[in-house]
C-alpha positions in Angstrom: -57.1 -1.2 27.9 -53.6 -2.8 28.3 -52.5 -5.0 25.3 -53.2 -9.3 25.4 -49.8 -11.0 27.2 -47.8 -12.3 24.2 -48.6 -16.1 23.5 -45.8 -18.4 24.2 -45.1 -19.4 21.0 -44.6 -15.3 20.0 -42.3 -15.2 23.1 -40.1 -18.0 21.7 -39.9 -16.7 18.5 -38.5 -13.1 19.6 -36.6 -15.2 22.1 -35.0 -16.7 18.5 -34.8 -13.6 16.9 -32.7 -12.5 19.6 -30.1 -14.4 18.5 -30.1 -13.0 14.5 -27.6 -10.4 15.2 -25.1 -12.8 17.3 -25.2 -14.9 14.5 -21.3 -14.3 13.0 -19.6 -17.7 12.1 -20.8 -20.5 9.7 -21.1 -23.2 12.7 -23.9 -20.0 14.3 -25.7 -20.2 11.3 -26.3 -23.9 11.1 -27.3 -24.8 14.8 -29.7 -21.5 14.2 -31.2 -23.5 10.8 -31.2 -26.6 12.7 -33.3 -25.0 15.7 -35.5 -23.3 13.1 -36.2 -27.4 11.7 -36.4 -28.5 15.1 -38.9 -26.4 16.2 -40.6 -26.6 12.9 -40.5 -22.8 12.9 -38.5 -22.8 9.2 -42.3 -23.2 7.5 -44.7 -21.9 10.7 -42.9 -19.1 10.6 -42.0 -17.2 7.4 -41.3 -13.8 9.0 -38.4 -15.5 10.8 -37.0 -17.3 8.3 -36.9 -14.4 6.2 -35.2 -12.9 8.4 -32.9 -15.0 8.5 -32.2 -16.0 5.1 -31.7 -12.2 4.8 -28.8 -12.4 7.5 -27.2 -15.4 5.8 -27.2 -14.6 2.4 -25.4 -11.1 3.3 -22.9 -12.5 5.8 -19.2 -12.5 5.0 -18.8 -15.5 5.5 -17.8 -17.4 2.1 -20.0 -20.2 2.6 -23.5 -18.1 4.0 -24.1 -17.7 0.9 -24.3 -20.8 -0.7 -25.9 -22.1 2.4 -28.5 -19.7 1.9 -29.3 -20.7 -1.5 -29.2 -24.5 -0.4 -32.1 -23.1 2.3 -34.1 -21.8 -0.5 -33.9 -24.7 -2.8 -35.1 -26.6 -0.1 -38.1 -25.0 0.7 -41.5 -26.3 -1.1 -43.0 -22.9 -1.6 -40.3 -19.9 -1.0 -42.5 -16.8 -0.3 -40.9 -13.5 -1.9 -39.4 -12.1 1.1 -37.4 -15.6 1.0 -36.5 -15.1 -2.6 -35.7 -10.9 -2.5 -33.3 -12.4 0.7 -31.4 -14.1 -1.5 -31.4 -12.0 -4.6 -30.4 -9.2 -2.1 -27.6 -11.4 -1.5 -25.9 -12.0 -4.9 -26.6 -8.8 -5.8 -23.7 -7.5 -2.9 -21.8 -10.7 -3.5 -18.6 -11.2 -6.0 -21.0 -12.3 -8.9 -24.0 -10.1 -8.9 -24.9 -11.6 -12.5 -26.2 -14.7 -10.4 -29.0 -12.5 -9.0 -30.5 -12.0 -12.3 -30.0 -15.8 -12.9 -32.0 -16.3 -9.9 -34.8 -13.5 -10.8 -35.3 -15.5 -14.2 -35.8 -18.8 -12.2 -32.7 -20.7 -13.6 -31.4 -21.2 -10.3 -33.9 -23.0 -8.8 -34.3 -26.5 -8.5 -36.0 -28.6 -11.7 -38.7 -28.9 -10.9 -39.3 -26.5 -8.9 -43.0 -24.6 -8.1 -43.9 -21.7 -9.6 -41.6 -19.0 -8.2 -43.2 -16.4 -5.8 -44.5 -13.0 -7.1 -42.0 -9.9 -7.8 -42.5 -7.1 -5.6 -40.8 -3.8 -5.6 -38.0 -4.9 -3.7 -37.5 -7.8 -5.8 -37.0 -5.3 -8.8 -34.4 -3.2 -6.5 -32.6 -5.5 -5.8 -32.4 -6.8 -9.4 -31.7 -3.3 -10.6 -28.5 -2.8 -8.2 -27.0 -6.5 -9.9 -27.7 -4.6 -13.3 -26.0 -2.0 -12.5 -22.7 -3.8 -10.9 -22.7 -5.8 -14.1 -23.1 -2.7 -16.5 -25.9 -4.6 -17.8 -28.2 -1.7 -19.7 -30.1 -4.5 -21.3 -31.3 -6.1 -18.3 -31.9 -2.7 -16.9 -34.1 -2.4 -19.9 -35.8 -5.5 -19.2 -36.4 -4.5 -15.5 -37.7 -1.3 -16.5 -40.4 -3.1 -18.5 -41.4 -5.3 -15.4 -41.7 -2.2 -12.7 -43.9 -0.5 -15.6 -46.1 -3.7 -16.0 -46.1 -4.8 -12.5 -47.2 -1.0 -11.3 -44.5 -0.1 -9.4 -43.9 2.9 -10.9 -45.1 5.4 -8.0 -42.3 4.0 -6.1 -40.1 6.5 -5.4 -37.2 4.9 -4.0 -37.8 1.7 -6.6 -37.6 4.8 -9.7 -34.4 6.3 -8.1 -32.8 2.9 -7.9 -33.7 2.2 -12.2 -32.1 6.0 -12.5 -29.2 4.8 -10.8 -29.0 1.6 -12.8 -29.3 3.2 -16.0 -26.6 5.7 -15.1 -24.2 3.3 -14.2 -24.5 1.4 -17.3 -23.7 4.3 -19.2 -27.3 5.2 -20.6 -27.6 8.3 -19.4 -30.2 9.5 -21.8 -32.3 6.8 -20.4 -31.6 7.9 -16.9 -32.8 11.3 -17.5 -36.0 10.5 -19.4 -36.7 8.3 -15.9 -36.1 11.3 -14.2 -37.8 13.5 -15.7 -41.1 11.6 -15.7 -40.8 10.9 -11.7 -44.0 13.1 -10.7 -42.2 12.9 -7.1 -38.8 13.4 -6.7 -36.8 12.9 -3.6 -32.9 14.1 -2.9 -32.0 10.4 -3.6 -33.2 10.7 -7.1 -31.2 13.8 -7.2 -28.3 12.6 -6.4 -28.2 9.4 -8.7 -28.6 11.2 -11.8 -25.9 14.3 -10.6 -23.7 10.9 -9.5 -24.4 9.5 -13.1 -23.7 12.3 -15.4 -20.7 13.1 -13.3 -19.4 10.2 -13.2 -20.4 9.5 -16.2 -19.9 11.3 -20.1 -21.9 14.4 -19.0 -20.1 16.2 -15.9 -21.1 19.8 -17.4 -24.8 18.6 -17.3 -24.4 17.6 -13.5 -23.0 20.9 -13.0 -25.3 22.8 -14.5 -28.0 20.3 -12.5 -26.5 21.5 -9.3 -26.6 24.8 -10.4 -30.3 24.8 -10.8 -30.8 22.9 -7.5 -28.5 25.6 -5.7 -30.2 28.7 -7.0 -33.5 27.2 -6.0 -32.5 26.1 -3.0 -34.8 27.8 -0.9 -37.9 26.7 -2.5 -37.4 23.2 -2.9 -39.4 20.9 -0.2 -38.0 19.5 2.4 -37.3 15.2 0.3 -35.7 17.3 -2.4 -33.0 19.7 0.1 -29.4 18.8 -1.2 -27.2 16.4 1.3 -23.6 15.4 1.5 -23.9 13.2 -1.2 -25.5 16.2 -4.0 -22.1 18.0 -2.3 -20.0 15.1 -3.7 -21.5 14.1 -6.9 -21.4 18.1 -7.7 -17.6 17.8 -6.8 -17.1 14.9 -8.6 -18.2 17.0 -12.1 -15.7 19.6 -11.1 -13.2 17.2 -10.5 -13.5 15.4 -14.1 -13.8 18.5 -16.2 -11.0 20.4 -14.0 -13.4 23.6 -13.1 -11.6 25.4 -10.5 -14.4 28.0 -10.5 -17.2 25.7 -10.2 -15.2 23.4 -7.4 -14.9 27.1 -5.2 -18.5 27.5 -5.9 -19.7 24.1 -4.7 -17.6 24.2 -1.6 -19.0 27.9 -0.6 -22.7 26.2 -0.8 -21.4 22.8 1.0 -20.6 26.0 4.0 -24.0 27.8 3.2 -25.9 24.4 4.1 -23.5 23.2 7.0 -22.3 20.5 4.7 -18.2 21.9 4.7 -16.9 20.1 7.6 -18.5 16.4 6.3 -15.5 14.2 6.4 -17.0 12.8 3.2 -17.4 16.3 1.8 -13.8 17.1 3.0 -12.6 14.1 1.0 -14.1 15.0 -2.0 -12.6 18.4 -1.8 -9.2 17.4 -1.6 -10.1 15.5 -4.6 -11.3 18.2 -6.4 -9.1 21.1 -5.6 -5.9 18.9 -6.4 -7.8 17.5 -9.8 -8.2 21.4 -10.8 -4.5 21.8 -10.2 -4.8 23.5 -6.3 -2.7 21.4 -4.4 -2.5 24.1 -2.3 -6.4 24.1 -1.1 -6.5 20.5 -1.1 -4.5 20.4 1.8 -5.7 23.2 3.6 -8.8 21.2 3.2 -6.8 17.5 4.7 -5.4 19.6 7.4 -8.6 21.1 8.4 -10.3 18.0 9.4 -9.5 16.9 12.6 -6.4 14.4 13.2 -9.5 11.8 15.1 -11.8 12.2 12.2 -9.9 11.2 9.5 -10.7 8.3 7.3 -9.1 5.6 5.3 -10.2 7.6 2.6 -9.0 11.1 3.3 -5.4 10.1 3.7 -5.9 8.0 0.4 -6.5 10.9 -1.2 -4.6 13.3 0.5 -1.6 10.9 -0.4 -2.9 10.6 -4.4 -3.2 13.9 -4.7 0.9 14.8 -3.3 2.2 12.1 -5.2 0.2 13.3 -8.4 1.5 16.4 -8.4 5.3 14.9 -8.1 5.9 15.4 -4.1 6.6 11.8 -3.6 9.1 12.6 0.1 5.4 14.4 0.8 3.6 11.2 0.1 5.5 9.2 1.9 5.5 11.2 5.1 1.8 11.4 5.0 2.0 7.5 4.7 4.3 7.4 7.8 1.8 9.5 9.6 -0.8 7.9 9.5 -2.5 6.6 12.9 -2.2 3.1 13.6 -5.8 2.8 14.1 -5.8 3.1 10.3 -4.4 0.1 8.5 -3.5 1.1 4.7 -5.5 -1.5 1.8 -4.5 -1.4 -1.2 -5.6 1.9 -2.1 -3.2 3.8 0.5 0.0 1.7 -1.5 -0.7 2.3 -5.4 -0.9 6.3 -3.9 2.3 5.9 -2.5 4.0 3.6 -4.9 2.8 6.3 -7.4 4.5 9.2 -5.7 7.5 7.3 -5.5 7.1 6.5 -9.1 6.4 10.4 -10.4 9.7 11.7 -7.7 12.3 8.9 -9.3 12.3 7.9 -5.2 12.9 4.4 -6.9 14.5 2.8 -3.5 11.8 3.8 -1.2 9.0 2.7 -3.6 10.6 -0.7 -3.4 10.9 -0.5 0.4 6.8 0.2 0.4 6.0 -2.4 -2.3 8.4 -5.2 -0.1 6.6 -3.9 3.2 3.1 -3.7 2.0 0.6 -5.5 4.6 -1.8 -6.5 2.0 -1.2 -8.9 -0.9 -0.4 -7.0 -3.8 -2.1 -6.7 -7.1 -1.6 -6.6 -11.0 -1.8 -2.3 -10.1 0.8 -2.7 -7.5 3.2 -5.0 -10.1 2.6 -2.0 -12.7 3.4 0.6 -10.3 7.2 -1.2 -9.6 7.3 -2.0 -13.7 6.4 1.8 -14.0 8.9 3.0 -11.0 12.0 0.9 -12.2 10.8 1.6 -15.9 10.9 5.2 -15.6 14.2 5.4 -14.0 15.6 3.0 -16.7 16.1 0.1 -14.9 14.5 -1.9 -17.9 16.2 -5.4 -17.2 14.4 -5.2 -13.5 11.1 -3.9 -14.9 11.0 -6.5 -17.3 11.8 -9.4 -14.6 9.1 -8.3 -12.6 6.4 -8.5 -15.1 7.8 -12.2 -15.3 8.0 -13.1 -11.5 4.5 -11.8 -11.0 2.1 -15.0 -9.5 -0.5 -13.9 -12.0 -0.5 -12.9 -15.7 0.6 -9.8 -16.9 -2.4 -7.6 -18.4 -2.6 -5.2 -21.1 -1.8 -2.3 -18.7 1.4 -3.4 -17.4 3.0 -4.4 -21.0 1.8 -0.9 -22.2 3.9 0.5 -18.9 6.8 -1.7 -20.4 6.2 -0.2 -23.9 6.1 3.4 -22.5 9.4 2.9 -20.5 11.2 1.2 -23.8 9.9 4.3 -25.9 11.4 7.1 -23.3 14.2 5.1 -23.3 15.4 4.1 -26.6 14.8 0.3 -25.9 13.8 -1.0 -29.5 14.3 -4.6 -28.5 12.3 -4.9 -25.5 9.7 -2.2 -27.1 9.1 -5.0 -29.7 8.7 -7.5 -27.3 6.0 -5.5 -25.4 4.4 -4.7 -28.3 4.0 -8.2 -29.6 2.3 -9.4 -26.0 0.2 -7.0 -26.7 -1.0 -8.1 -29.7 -1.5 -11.6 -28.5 -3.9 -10.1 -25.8 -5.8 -8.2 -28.2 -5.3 -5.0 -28.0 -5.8 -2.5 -30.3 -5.8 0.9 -29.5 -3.9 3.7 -31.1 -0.6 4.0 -27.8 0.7 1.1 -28.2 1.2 2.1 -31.8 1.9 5.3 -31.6 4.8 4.1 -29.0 5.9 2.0 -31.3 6.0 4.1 -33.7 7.1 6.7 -31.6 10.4 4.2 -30.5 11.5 3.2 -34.4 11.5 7.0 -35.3 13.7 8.1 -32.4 15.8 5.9 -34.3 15.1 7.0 -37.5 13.6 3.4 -38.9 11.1 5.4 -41.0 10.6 2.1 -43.0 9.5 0.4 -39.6 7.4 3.4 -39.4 5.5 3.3 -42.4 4.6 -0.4 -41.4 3.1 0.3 -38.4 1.3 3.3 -39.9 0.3 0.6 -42.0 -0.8 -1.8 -39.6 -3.2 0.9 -37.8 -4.7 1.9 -40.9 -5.7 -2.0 -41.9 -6.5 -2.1 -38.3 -8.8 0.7 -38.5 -7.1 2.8 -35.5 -7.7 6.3 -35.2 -4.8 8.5 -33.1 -6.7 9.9 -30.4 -6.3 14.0 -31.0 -4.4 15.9 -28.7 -6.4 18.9 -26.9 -6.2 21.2 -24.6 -8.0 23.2 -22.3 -8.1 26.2 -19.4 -10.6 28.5 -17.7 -11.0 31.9 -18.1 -13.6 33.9 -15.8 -15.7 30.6 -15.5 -15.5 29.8 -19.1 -13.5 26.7 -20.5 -11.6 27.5 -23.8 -10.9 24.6 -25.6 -7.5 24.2 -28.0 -6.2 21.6 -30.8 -3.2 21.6 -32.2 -2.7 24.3 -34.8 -6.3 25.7 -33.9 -7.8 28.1 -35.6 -11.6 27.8 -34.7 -11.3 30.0 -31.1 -12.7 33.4 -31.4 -9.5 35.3 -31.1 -7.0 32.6 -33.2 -5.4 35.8 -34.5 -4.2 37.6 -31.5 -3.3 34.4 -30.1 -1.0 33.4 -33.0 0.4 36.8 -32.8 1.3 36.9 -28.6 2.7 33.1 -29.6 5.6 35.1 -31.9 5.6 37.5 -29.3 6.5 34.4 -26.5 8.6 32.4 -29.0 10.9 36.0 -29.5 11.1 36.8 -25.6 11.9 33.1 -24.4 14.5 33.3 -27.5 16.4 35.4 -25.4 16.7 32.9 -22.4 18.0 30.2 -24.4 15.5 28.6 -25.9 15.8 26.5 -28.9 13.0 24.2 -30.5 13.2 20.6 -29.8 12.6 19.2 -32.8 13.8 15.6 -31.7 10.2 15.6 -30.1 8.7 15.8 -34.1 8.6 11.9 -34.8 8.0 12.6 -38.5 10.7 12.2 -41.5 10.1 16.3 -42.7 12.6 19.0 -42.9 14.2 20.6 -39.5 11.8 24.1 -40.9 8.6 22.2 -40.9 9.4 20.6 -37.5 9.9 24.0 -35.4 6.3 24.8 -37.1 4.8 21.7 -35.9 5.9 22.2 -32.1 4.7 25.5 -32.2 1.2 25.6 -32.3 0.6 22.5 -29.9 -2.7 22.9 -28.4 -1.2 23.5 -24.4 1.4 26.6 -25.7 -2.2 28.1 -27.5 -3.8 27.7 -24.0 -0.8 29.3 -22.0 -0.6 31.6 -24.8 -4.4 32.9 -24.3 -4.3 32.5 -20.8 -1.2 35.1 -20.9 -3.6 37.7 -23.4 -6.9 36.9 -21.1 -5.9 37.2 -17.7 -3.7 40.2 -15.5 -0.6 39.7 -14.8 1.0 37.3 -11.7 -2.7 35.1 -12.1 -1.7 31.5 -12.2 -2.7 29.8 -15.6 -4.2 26.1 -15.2 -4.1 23.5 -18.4 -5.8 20.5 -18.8 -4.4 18.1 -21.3 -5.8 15.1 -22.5 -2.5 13.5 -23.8 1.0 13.4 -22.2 3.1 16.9 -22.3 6.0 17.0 -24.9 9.3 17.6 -24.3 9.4 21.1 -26.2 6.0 22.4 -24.4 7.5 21.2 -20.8 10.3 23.8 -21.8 8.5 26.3 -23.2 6.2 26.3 -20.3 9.4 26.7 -17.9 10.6 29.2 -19.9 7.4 31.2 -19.9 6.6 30.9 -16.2 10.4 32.8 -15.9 9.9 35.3 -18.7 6.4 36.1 -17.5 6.8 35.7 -13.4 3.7 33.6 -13.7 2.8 30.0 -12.0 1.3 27.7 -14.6 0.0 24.0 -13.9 -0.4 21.9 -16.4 -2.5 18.1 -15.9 -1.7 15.9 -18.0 -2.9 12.2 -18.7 -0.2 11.1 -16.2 0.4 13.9 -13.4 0.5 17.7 -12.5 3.5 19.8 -13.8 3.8 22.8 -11.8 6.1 25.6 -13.7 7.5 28.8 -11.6 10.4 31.1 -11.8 11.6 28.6 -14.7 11.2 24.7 -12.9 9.0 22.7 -13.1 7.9 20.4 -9.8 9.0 17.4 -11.4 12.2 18.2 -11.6 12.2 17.2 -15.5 11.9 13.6 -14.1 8.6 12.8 -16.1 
């Protein structure tokens, strides 16, 4: 039996709804609301309206938006599809706090009727705002209301509170969730491995993955990993600098068909050039085809050059890139940043006067770091004044770092004080400090702000380092003595200190900021936690295998020479990652070309 012919009011409203997706500039949207009144559709027809509340409140258009709201304040009795449009709305927008302002009814006209019910889409909605505020209290709160409102057999509403509570850090919270979802889909997955990776607990999301690989075949069908479980998996390896584990996730990315994902790809560059590979990375860049690549891949293709100090790389790449691809502001901090780590002070200028977007408070740091660096301390200096915006905390602490490496006690002074005034108070700025008045020998100016960070209650962040041997990450401190084989390291230490003797080498003891005898000083540099990793990595692996570092602190001046020194006394390649770049050490140089 054929279906009824549609009324004539059902063919003029999907002859209006035709129109939704044409709807682009601010003028479309307000003959489509005044057809909508006209017709008196805006309250016959709620499905409509809906719909188009939904389209206006996430237009980019600056004024949909508010115009949306202004549409829901004006109805008599919004239904909850009207509402969840507009929470949906702020939620994406600029200031997703104002979604939870209108979720507890404070944005609403007073008086104003009771507001419509919550459903589950309400909650999402509300739950993605949480988490782009970091809000885990409101998180909290929403929890509450999708356990008393029964929406807890939603899958996808569950997955989205997971996600929430990951991104505001509370990641024990997210688990628990987790673990009590009865049904779990690859979604849910993949925002808790996103979470913990992104979050405190990357060696949790690896060892995740690893029980989601090894059971792959078993899993159904909602729970089989996709490119995103790839990425978030690649994203742990990344953080914690697990070359092993990253050469493990990509072989299953090419078990599943996932390898040549452009997003996958991008991640991979990422990763191998995070675990000190720059070599793989771009194998990986160059394997995706010239027509595929994204913004993103030559973004990071370009970070990961100019991170490990190939800035003339960096900015080729940059010069290659199609002009279908217009660089943001990404694409220029990765170049500025090459330039920055290469001393290629005149070109980084030349990018930073050329750039085709407006430039930042990063950008500004990356020419205060560039000039800094290079000495230029006047110019750095005048830049931080000339910017249209205040400096932040960041860029003064570049000015700080620049006046420490080179000698500037004035201008360190200076810095330091503007920090101050903006509150900081963690333990570089005065350690730099510090750091700049004992390079000078002011040990009295020393003890003050010694002082100062004990009254202050500041703690000097520890150095540590670590590398991986056979899949197992060997942690070191300074002057260590808790790893299993402390003895034998100590003893192939005397055994490196004697050989590299013989090259030359001589302890710089200028890089010992601390008023003790010349004796105590050569005993100090020697057991820094990096020369105990190279150290064991020399006793634990065969000869000619490259030996990876990871340090959390900036390399000194006596371990970058002892680690050039080793890499010619030993014929081996070592790469050391430090807070600020890659150092790659062969046949006695280093890739930065001691320009660090």
């Amino acid at each position: 039996m054929p279906p009824p012919p549609a009324t004539s009011a059902a063919v003029a409203a999907q002859h209006l709804e035709s129109f939704l997706p044409r709807l682009t500039t601010l003028s479309h949207y307000k003959q489509f609301h005044a057809r909508l009144l006209t017709s008196s559709r805006l309250h016959s027809d709620p499905f409509l309206r809906a719909r188009f509340l939904d389209r206006l409140a996430l237009s980019a258009h600056p004024a949909a938006l508010p115009h949306a709201l202004l549409l829901l304040r004006s109805l008599p009795s919004p239904a909850t599809n009207d509402f969840n449009a507009a929470i949906r709305g702020l939620a994406a927008s600029p200031h997703p706090a104002r979604s939870l302002l209108l979720l507890a009814g404070r944005l609403l006209p007073t008086p104003s009727p009771p507001p419509p019910r919550l459903d589950a889409l309400s909650l999402s909605f509300a739950l993605k705002a949480s988490a782009r505020c970091s809000d885990g209290p409101t998180t909290l709160q929403l929890h509450a209301l999708v356990v008393r409102l029964g929406c807890a057999p939603d899958v996808r509403l569950i997955t989205t509170l997971v996600d929430s509570y990951a991104k505001c850090g509370d990641l024990a919270s997210a688990r628990k969730v987790f673990d009590e979802m009865i049904v779990r889909d690859v979604a849910s997955w993949n925002a808790l491995l996103a979470g913990l990776a992104q979050g405190t607990e990357p060696n949790l999301a690896l060892a995740l993955f690893h029980r989601l690989a090894g059971s792959f075949h078993e899993l159904p069908p909602r729970e089989a990993p996709n490119e995103l479980t790839i990425i978030a998996a690649l994203s742990a390896c990344a953080q914690i600098g697990s070359l092993q584990d990253g050469m493990y996730v990509h072989e299953f990315a090419r078990k599943i068909g996932f390898s040549s994902n452009v997003r996958v790809c991008n991640a991979l560059i990422d990763m191998y050039s995070k675990c000190c590979s720059l070599g793989l990375a771009l194998e990986v860049f160059h394997s995706i085809k010239r027509e595929d690549r994204t913004l993103v891949s030559y973004n990071t293709a370009i970070q990961a050059v100019s991170m490990h100090g190939h800035g003339e790389d960096a900015l080729r790449l940059f010069d290659e890139m199609p002009t279908c691809i217009e660089p943001d502001e990404v694409t220029y901090i990765a170049v500025l940043g090459g330039c920055n780590h290469a001393g290629l002070v005149d070109d980084g200028l030349r990018v930073f006067h050329g750039m085709r977007v407006p430039p930042n408070v990063k950008h500004y740091g990356a020419v205060v770091d560039l000039l800094g660096r290079a000495g230029r301390l006047a110019e750095a200096y005048e830049t931080i004044k000339s910017m249209p915006f205040p400096a932040d905390i960041v860029l003064w602490q570049t000015l700080l770092g620049a006046s420490k490496k080179h000698g500037d006690v004035e201008l360190a002074e200076l810095a330091a004080t503007k920090l101050a005034e903006l509150g900081s108070n963690v333990d570089g700025d005065y350690v730099l400090l510090s750091n700049v008045y004992a390079s000078k020998a002011r040990w009295s100016d020393v003890g003050r702000v010694r002082d100062t960070m004990r009254n202050n209650d500041v703690q000097k962040v520890p150095g540590f380092s670590y590398t991986e041997i056979s899949g197992v990450m060997h942690k070191f401190i300074n002057g260590d003595r808790d790893h299993p084989k402390w003895q034998e390291i100590y003893k192939a230490l005397e055994g490196i200190v004697s050989r590299i003797g013989e090259l030359g080498y001589e302890p710089e003891t200028s890089n010992v900021l601390h008023d003790i005898g010349e004796e105590e000083k050569q005993h100090a540099l020697c057991y820094h936690s990096e020369k105990l990793a190279i150290a064991f990595g020399l006793i634990a692996t065969p000869p000619g295998e490259t030996l990876r570092v990871i340090k959390n602190l900036r390399i000194c001046g006596d371990c970058h020479l002892v680690a050039k020194l080793i890499s010619k006394a030993y014929g081996r390649v070592i790469v050391i990652r430090d807070r600020a770049r890659f150092h790659r050490f062969e046949d006695g140089n280093c890739s930065c070309r001691d320009y660090w």
